[in-house]
N, C-alpha and C positions, 0 to 999 in steps of 0.2 A: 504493500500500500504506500501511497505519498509517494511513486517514484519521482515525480517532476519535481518534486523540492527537494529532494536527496541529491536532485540529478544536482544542481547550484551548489550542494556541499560538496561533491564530488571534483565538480570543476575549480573549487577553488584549491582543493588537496592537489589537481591534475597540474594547477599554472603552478602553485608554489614547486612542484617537484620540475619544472619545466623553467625555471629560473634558477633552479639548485645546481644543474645541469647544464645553465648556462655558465652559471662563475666559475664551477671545473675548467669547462672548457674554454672561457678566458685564460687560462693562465697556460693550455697547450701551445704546445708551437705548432706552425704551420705545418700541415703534409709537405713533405720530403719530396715534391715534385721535380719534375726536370729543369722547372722554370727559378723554381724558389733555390734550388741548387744554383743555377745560372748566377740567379742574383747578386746570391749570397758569397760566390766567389768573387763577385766582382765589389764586393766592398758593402753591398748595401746591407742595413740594419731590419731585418723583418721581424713580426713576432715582436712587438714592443708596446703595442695598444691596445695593452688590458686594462687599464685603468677606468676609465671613463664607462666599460660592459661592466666590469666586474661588478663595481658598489652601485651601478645603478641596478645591477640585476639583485644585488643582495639587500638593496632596498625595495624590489617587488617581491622577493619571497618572506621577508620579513612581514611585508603588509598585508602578501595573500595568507600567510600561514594564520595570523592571527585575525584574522576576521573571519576565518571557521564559524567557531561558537558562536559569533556573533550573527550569523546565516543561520545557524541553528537555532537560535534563539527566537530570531525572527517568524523563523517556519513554523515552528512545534510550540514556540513556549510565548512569552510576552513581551515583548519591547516597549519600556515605556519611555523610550524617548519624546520629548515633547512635540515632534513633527510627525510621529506617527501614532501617540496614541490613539488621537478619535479613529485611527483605522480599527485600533481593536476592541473599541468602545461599542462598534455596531455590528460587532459578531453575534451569534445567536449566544446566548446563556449557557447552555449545555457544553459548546465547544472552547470557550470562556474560561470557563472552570477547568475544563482538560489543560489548556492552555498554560492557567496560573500554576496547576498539578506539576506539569512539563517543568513548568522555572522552577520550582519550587524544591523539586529534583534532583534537577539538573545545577544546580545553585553551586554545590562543591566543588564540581566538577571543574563549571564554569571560573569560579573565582580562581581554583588551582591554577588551570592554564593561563590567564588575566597575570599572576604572579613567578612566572616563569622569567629564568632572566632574558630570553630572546623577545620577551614579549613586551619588557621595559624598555629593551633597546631600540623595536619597534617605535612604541610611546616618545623616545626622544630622539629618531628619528624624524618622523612626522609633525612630532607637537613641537618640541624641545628646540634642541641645535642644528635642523637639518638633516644631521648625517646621525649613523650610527656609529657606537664606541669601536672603533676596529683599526689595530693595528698591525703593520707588516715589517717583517725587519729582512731586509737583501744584506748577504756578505759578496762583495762582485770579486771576480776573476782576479782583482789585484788586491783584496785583502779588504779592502773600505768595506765599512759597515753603512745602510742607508736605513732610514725610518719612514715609512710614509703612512699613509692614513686616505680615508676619502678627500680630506681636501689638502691633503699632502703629496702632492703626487712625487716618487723617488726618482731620479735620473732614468731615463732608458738606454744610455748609454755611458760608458766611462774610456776615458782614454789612457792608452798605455805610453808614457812619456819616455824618450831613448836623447840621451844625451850626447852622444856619440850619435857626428854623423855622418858616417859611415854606414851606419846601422839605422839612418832615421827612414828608409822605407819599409822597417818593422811596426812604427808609430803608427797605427788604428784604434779605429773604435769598438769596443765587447760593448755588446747586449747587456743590459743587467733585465732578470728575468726570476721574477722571483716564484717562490714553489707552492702549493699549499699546505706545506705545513707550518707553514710559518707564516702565518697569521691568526690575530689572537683578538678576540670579543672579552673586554673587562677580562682580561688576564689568562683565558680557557680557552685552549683550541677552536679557532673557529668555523671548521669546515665539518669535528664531531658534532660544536654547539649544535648544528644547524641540521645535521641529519635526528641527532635526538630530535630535535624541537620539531619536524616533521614526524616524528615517531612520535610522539606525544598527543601531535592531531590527530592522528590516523585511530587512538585508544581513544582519545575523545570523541570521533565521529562512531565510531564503535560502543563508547557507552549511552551515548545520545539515541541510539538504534533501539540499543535495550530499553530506554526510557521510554523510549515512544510507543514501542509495542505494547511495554505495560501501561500505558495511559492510553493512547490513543485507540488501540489496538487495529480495528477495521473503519472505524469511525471517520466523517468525513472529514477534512483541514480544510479550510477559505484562506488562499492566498493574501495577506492583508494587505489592502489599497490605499496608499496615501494621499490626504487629499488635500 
């Protein structure tokens, strides 16, 4: 029952892992083509504009992961936000009560994940400083240590200086290319934060299921309309 509203919870589980997948795959380097070979002998620097995918993609799984419950909330239980309550003022009585059962609930559940620290970081994201708490630390090719951040962005390249010159057609420029494990959310790896924290919705969209069956069971849901 309810599949069209699960179908909404579903999708936002689907983007957040589809964003998760994206900041991975910022940080690969390009396929090994014939072309990128080419290139890349000839001096050019490829594979160095992750920055800009990375934390904006790590700022939409932040914001799809955490607005689950709150899709949940909306569907099965009550929202009383001020712009939507008269939607659920003029439901029928009987689905009302199911409604406030749902929250009622669902209540621990809910506040739990609300108090997750991906979900903070989310909150001062959005609400707060813009970006979320995340830092990265690069050791490059010649030993320098870098630090950057979302609005820190670290060199993409460093240059190797030869004093001797003789030897100055050695002088080029290394990538700096940094890995995923080394970067860090308020101090905790941040590439596990983030798969927990998808593991955490996916038991919450899961005990949300059970709620509903035991309250709702067959019973009809009205999509609430805002007016």
């Amino acid at each position: 029952m309810h599949e069209e509203m699960w179908a909404g919870v579903e999708l936002k589980v689907q983007n957040a892992e589809f964003h998760l997948q994206r900041m991975e795959q910022s940080l690969n380097l390009p396929e090994p083509t014939a072309l990128y070979v080419a290139l890349e002998a000839s001096g050019a620097i490829l594979g160095t504009d992750w920055h800009r995918s990375f934390y904006a993609h790590l700022d939409a799984f932040l914001s799809a992961v955490r607005s689950v419950p709150e899709v949940i909330q909306f569907c099965f239980g009550k929202d009383d936000h001020h712009l939507v309550r008269q939607a659920f003022a003029v439901l029928p009585p009987e689905e009302l009560a199911r409604r406030c059962e749902f929250k009622k609930q669902f209540k621990s559940t809910h506040n739990a994940f609300r108090h997750l620290a991906l979900s903070e970081a989310r909150h001062i994201s959005e609400h707060r400083t813009g970006f979320a708490p995340v830092d990265v630390t690069v050791v490059g090719m010649l030993g320098i240590t870098y630090v950057g951040g979302p609005t820190k962005q670290i060199p993409t390249t460093e240059t190797r200086h030869i004093d001797d010159a003789e030897l100055a057609w050695m002088q080029n420029q290394i990538p700096i290319r940094p890995i995923w494990d080394r970067f860090y959310i308020d101090e905790k790896p941040l590439f596990p934060e983030c798969h927990n924290y998808l593991a955490c919705a996916r038991d919450l969209v899961n005990e949300a299921h059970t709620i509903s069956d035991r309250v709702h069971g067959n019973n009809h849901l009205t999509l609430p309309r805002e007016t």
